[in-house]
N, C-alpha and C positions, 0 to 999 in steps of 0.2 A: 172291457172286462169289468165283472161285476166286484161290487167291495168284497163279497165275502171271499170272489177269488182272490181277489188282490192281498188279503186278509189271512188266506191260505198257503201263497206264496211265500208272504214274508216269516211264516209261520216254518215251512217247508227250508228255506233260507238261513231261519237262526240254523235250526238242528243240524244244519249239513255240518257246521262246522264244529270237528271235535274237541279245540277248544271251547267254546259257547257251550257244549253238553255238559263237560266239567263243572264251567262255571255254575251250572242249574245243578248238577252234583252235591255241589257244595252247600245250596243254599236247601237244597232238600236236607242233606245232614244238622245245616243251621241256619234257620232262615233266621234274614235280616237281618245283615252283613252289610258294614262299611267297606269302598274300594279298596283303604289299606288291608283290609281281615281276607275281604279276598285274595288280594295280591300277595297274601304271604303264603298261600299254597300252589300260588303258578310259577313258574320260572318266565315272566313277563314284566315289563314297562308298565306303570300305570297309564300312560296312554294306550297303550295297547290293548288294554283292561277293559279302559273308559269305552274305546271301541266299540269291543265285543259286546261290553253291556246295554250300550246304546242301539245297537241291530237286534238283544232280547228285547229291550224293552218295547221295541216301537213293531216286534215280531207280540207285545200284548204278554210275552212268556215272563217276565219281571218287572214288581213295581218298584217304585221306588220314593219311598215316606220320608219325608225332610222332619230330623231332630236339631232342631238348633241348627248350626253349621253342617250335620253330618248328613249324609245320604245313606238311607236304610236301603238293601235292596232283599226283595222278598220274591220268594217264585210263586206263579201266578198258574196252578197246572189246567186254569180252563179251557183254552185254546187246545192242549191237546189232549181235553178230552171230549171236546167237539171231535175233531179228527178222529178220534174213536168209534167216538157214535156215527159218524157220517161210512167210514169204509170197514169195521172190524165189528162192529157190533153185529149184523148182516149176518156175517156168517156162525157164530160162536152163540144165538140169539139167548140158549138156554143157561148158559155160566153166567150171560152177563145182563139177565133181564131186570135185574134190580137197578142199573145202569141208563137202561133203554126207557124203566118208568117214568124216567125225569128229561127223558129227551128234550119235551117243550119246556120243563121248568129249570130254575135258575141252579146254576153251582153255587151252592155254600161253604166258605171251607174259611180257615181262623189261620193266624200265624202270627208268633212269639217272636222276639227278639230274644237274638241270640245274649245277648250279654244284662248276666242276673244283676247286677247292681240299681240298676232302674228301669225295670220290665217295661215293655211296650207289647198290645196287644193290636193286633189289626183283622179285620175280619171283612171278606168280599161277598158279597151277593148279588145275583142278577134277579131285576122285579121286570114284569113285562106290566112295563106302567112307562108316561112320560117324565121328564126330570120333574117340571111342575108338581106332578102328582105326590111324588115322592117329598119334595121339598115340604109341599103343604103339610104330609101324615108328619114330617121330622116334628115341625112348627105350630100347629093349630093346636091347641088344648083339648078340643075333644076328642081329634080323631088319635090324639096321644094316648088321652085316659080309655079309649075302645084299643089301642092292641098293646101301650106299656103298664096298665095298669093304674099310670097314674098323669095328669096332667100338665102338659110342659108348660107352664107360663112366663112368658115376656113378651116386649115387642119383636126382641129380634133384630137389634141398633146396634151395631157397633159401641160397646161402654155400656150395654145394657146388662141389668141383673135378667134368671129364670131363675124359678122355682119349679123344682120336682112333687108337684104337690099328689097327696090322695084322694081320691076319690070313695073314699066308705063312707063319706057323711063328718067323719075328722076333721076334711083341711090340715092336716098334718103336712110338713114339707120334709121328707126326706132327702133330700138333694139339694142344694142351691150352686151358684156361681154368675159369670160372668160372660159376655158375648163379647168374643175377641177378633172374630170377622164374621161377614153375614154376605155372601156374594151371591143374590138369589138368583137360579136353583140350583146352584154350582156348589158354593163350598159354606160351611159351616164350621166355627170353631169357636167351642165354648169350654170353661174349665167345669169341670167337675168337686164338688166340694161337700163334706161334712157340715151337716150346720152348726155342729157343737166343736169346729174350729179343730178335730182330728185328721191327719193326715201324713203325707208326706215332708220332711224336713227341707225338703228341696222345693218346696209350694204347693199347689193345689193339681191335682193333674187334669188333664186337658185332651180335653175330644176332637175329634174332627171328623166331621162326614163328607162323603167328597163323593157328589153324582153327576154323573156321568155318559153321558146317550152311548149306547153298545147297541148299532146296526137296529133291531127294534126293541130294546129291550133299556135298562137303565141297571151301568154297574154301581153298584153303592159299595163306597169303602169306609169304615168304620176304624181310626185309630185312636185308643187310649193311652196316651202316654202318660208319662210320670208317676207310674204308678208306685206305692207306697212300700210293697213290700209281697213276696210272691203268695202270702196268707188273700189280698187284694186282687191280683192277677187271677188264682184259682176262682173267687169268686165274681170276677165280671166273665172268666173264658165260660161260665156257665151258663149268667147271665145274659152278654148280648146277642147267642145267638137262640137265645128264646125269646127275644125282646123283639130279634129282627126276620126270624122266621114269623112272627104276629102279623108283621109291618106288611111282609110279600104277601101273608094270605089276606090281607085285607085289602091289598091293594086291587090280588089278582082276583079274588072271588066275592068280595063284599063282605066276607064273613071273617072270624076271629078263629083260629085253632080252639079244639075243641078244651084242651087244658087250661088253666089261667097262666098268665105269663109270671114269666119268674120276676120278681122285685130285685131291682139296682136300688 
């Protein structure tokens, strides 16, 4: 059996069960949700929870972002919108050809944390590029300064500083912080920071990029936690996905979107 069946299957698997529907119910009305937030709308056992969550998760239909101790869980609707496109797009071609244009290209989609007092933003995309590839455009300075605008620099060491620097001829650094892990080409986690020492009272918030091989493709997941305040959130949910729609079309086509990327 091939992975995509297999992939299909487990996919075909969560949904049977209308517990697990619920569950994604839930997290469509509020994504990213701890298993207590969930378990206070079931009439279930946290194990039995844990379960259910664990046959979405590994069905690819929920992720699930580590805050501190807490397990975020967030719905993931790519899987079944492949499913879409593979048996329902076919017939219906003409409602849902805006759908069908993106068949070879990546789902993009963003999602909030449910609970306002220290916002959390995360955002998934599929690049059809190797993790390598990917790692490099996160890493390298210039191919930063060709789709963010501006240049990442560091080595990239665990305890290492980066700077968000410009590129109009300035050297200006808008952004600095710290490298908090560097797993190459897997995971990335660095804090995010004001250089003029403005931010959150709870610290500096903290990014993480997490890539991932998906079948031929590369899913990249993007969380900003710790965010300062939802004036903050408004302006990164603007931001990274025109920072990281840059990154896909550079990666896929060589070239840059045609607009300038938006400034973090």
């Amino acid at each position: 059996m091939s992975d995509e069946a297999t992939a299909t299957d487990r996919i075909f698997k969560a949904l049977a069960d209308p517990t697990r529907r619920l569950l994604l119910d839930r997290l469509r009305e509020h994504n990213g949700q701890t298993l207590q937030q969930l378990c206070e709308h079931l009439a279930m056992a946290r194990q039995s929870a844990t379960q259910h969550l664990d046959v979405l998760v590994r069905a690819g239909l929920v992720i699930v972002v580590r805050r501190g101790r807490e397990r975020l869980h967030y719905l993931d609707p790519g899987p079944i919108h492949r499913i879409e496109e593979r048996w329902i797009s076919e017939f219906d071609r003409p409602r849902l050809q805006a759908l069908s244009a993106i068949k070879h290209k990546a789902e993009e989609y963003a999602m909030t944390d449910a609970s306002p007092s220290v916002p959390t933003y995360v955002y998934v995309t599929y690049i059809r590029a190797s993790a390598e590839q990917v790692w490099k455009a996160l890493t390298d300075a210039d191919l930063t300064a060709r789709f963010w605008g501006h240049a990442n620099v560091s080595d990239w060491q665990p305890g290492s500083t980066w700077e968000h620097r410009r590129v109009d001829g300035s050297d200006k650094v808008d952004v600095v912080g710290r490298v908090i892990e560097s797993e190459p080409p897997k995971r990335l986690v660095i804090t995010f920071e004001d250089p003029q020492g403005a931010g959150s009272p709870e610290g500096a918030s903290v990014v993480t990029f997490l890539v991932e091989p998906h079948q031929d493709i590369v899913r990249l997941t993007v969380t900003h936690e710790n965010l300062p305040d939802q004036e903050m959130l408004d302006g990164i949910s603007q931001g990274w996905p025109a920072v990281l729609a840059n990154l896909k079309s550079l990666l896929e086509t060589g070239e840059v979107l045609p607009q300038a990327p938006w400034d973090m």
